[in-house]
C-alpha positions in Angstrom: 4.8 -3.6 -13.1 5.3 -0.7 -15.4 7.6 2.4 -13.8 4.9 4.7 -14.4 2.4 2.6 -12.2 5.4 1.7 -9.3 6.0 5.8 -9.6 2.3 6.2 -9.0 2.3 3.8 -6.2 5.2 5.5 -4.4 3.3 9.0 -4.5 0.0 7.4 -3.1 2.4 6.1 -0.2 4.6 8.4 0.6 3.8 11.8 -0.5 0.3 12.6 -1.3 -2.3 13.7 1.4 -5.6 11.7 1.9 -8.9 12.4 2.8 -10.4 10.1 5.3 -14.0 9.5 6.7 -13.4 11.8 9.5 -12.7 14.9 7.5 -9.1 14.5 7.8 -6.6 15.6 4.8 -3.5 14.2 5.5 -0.6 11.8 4.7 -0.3 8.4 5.8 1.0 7.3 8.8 4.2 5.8 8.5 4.5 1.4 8.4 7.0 -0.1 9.5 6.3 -3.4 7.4 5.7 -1.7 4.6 8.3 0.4 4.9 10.5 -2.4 4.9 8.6 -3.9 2.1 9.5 -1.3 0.0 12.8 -1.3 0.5 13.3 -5.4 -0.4 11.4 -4.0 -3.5 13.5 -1.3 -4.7 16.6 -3.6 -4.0 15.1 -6.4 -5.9 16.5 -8.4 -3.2 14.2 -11.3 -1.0 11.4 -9.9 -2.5 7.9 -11.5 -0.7 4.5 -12.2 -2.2 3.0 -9.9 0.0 5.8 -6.9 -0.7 4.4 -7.6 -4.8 0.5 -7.9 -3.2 1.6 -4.5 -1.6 2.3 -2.6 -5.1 -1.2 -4.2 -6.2 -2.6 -2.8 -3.6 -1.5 0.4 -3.3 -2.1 0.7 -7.0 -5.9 -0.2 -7.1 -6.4 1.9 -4.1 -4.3 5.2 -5.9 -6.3 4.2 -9.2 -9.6 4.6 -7.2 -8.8 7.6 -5.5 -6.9 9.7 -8.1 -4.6 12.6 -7.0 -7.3 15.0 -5.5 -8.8 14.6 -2.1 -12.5 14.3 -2.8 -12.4 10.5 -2.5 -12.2 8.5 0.9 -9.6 6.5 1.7 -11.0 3.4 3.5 -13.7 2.4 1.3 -11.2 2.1 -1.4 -8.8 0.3 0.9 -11.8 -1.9 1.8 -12.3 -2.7 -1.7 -8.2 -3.0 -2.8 -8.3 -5.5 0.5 -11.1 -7.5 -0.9 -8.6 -8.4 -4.5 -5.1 -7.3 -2.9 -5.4 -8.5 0.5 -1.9 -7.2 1.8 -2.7 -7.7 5.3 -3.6 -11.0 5.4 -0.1 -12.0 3.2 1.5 -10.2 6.1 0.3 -11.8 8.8 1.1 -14.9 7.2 5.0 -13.8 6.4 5.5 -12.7 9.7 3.7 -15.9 11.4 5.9 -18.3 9.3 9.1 -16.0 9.7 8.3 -16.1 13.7 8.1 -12.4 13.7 4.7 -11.9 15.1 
């Protein structure tokens, strides 16, 4: 993945707010999977498929949205889930790690 797009990813994260269908602006709440996630990633070490179907992800739904805060964030999630499906990859890491 280009730098530009992980840099892009990392804002969407971790530092931009969000609008959501409620009328809330605000960041995300932190994950503690992705969170960790993240940092396999930037050590390049026991990297997962779902920590690389996290960056694919992230970077559909921050590609959808843009940097503003007119678009909602769960029908883009919905839609990111739908090619990117993080969740289910981390159900099934954490099922065949025992770590449910």
């Amino acid at each position: 993945m280009a730098e530009a797009d992980i840099g892009k990813v990392f804002a969407h994260v971790f530092e931009r707010p969000h609008l959501f269908e409620d009328g809330r602006i605000e960041k995300f709440d932190p994950d503690y999977d992705m969170a960790e996630s993240w940092q396999r990633l930037r050590e390049g070490k026991n990297i997962q498929e779902h920590d690389r179907i996290l960056l694919l992800h992230e970077l559909y739904e921050a590609n959808m949205m843009g940097e503003g805060t007119d678009i909602p964030y769960e029908p883009c999630h919905e839609a990111a889930e739908k090619i990117y499906n993080y969740s289910v990859a981390l159900k099934k890491y954490l099922r065949e790690n025992g770590l449910e």
